[in-house]
C-alpha positions in Angstrom: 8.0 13.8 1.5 10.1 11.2 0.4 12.5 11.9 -2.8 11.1 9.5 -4.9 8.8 11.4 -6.6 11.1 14.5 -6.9 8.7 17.3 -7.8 6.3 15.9 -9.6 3.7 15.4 -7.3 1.2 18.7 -7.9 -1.1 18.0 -4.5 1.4 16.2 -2.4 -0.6 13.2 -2.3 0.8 10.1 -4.0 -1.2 6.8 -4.6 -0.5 3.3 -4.2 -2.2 1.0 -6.2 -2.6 -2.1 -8.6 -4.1 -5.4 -8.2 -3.5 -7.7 -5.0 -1.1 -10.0 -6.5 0.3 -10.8 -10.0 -2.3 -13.2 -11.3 -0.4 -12.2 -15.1 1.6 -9.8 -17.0 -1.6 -9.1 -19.2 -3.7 -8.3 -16.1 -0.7 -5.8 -14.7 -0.5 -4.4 -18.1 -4.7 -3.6 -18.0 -4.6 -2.3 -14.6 -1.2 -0.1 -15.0 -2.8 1.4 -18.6 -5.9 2.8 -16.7 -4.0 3.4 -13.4 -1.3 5.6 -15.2 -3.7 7.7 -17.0 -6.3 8.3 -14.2 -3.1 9.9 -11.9 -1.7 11.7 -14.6 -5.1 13.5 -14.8 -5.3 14.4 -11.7 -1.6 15.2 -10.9 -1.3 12.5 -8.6 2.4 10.1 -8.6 1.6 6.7 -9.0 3.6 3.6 -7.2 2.0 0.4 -8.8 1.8 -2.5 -6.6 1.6 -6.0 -6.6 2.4 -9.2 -4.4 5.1 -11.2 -7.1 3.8 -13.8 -4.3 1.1 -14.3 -1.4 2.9 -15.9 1.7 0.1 -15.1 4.0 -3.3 -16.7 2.9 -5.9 -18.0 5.0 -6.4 -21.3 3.2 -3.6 -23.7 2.1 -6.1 -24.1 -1.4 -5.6 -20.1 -1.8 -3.5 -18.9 -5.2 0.1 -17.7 -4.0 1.5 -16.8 -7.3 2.7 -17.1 -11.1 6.3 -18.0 -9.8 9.0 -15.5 -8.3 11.0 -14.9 -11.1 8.1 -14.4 -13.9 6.1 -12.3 -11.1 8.9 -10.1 -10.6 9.4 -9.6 -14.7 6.1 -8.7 -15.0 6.4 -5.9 -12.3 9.9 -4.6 -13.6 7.8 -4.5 -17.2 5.4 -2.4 -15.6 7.9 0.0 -14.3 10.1 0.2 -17.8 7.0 0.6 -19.9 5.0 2.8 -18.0 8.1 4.6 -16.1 6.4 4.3 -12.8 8.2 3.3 -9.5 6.9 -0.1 -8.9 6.3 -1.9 -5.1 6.1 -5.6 -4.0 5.8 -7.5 -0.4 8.5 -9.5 0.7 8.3 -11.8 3.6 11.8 -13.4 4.4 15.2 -11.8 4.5 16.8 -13.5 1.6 13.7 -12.1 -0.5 15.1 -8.6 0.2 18.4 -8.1 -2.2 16.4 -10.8 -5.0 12.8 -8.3 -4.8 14.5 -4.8 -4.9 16.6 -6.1 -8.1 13.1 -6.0 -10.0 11.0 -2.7 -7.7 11.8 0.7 -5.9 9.4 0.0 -2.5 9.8 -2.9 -0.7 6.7 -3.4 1.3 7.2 -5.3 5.1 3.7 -6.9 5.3 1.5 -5.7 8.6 2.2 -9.6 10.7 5.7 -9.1 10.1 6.4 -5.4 10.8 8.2 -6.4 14.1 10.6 -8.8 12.0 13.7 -7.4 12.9 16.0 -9.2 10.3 13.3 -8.1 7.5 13.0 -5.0 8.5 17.0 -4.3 8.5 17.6 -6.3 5.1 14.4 -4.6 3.3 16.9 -1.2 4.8 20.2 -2.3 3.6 19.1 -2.5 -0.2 18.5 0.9 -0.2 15.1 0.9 -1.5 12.3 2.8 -0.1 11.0 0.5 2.8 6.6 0.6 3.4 5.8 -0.8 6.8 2.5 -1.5 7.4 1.2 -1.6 10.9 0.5 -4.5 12.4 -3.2 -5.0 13.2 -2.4 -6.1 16.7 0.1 -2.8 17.4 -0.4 0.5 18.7 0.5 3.2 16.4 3.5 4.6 18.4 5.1 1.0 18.2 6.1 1.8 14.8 8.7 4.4 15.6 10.5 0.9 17.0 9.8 -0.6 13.3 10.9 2.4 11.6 14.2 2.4 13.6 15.0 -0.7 12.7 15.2 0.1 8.9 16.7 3.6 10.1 19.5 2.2 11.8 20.8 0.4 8.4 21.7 4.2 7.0 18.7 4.2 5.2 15.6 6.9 5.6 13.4 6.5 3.1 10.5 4.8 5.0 7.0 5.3 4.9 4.8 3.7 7.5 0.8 2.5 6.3 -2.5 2.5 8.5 -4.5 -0.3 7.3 -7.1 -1.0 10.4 -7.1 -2.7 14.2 -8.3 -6.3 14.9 -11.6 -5.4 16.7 -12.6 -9.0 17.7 -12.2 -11.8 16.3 -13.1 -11.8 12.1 -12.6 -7.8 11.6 -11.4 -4.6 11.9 -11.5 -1.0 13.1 -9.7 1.9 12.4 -9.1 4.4 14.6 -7.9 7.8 12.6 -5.9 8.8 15.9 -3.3 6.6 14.4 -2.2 8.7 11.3 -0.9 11.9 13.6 0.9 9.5 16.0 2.8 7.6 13.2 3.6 11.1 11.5 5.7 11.6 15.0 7.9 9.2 13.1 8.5 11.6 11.2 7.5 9.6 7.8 5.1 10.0 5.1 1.8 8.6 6.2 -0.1 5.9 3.8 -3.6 5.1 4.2 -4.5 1.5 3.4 -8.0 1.7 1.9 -8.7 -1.7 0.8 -7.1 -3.9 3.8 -8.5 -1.5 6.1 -12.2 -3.0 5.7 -10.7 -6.5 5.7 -13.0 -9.4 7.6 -9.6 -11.4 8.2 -9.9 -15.3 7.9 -13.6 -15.5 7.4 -13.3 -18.1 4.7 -10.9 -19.9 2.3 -10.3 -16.2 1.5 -10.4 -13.1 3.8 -13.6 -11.5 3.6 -14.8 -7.5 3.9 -17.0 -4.6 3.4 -16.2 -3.3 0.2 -19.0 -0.7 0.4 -16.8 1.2 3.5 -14.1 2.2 1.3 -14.8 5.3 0.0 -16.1 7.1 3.6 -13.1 5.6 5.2 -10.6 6.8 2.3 -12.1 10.2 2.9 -12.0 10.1 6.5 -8.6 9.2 6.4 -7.6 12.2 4.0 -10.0 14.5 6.1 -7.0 13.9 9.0 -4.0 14.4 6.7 -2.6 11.6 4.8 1.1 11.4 2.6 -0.3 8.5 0.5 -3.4 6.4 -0.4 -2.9 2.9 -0.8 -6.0 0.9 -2.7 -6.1 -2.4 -4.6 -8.3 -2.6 -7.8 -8.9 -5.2 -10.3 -11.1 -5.1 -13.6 -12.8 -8.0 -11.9 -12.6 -8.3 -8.5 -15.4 -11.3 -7.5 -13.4 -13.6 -9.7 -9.4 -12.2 -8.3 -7.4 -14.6 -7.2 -6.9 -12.8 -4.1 -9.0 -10.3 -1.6 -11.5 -10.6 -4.1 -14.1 -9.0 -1.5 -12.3 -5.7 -0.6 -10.1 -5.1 -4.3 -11.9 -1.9 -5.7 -13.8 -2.2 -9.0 -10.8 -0.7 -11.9 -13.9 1.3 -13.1 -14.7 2.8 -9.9 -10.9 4.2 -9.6 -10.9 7.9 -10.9 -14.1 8.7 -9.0 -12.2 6.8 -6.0 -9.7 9.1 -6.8 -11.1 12.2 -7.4 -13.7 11.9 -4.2 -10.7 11.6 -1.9 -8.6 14.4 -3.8 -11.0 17.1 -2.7 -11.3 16.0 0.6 -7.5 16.3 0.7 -7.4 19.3 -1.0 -9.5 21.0 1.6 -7.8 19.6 4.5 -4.3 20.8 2.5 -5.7 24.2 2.0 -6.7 23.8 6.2 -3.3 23.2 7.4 -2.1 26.0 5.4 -4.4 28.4 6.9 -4.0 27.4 10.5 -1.0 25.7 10.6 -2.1 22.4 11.9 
């Protein structure tokens, strides 16, 4: 387990999770109130994320931010007030050294995970690098992603499952994926929300909301590190995924469905070993 979380985390599960992309400081503030108080319940560590911007949107019409600076505020706020580690995307090189002033993950979004300039300056800050695998990869390609970041001196990387273009318009994801990435020998995320994606469908990405509580179980049912979810108070009016973001008052049962599915599968391994 990365060192991040030193030992506070009770069932060696950690979550990811906030809204899609800083629409606010008030909204960050909501979300990171009930986020906070939900994980400390449960004695799970909490990353909050956010996008301070959206470079990859399916329409040119879509919402891509509040503005760098004032989006990366808002997130460092987060993190003083609530003293959680805080995580954003970044898309270009030159965003590396500028986002990991503000955050403690730098996320490498999944159609860039093969970026290797991003990939090496997200490494040389230092920060904990997420790469999420691109939907178009096979699973054991990201040992080549992760030894990219690696090769910069730095080992705090965490690789994320977040579905397989299966067509044209969706996704699939195939759970063979999290043991092969473990090979990398980093923790393993599960992306709940991006994983029931319907990619490009419309001025904004569609999906199958519905599918994310059997797949976040599934996916802790095989052994997971980290559970990755987006959630918003309001998700049919967000500026952003607005059909896959979980409802903010659907989180703790979220939460607490997936825990005792991972709790069963922890107390597995420890019986059998595997």
């Amino acid at each position: 387990m990365n060192s991040l979380f030193g030992s506070s985390n009770q069932h060696s599960l950690f979550i990811v999770a906030g809204p899609c992309v800083v629409e606010s400081e008030s909204l960050l503030q909501i979300v990171a109130t009930s986020l906070v108080d939900i994980c400390t319940r449960l004695g799970l560590p909490l990353v909050f994320k956010a996008s301070y911007r959206k470079a990859n949107r399916s329409s040119v019409h879509s919402f891509t931010g509040i503005g760098d600076i004032e989006a990366l505020q808002a997130l460092a706020a987060v993190r003083e007030e609530f003293d959680v580690p805080v995580l954003t995307d970044i898309h270009t090189a030159a965003e590396a050294a500028l986002a990991a002033q503000y955050v403690d993950v730098l996320q490498i979004p999944a159609f860039l995970c093969r970026q290797t300039d991003l990939l090496q300056a997200a490494g040389e800050t230092g920060k904990v690098v997420n790469i999420k695998k691109g939907q178009f990869l096979a699973p054991d390609d990201m040992a080549k992603a992760v030894d990219k970041v690696r090769a910069t001196g730095n080992s705090n990387v965490w690789v994320t499952e977040r579905g397989t273009t299966f067509g044209y318009h969706d996704l699939v994801v195939d759970f063979r994926s999290l043991p092969v990435m473990r090979r990398t020998g980093c923790p393993v995320v599960y992306d709940a929300t991006h994983s029931v994606q319907q990619p490009g469908i419309g001025e904004q990405s569609g999906g199958k909301r519905e599918f994310i509580p059997a797949l976040a179980r599934a996916a802790a049912a095989v052994g997971i590190d980290g559970l990755f979810f987006e959630t918003h108070p309001d998700p049919a009016n967000a500026m952003s995924d607005a059909a896959t973001q979980l409802p903010l008052s659907e989180a703790e049962n979220f939460l607490t469905s997936v825990l005792a599915v991972h709790l069963a599968q922890q107390a597995h391994t420890d019986l059998n070993g595997r």
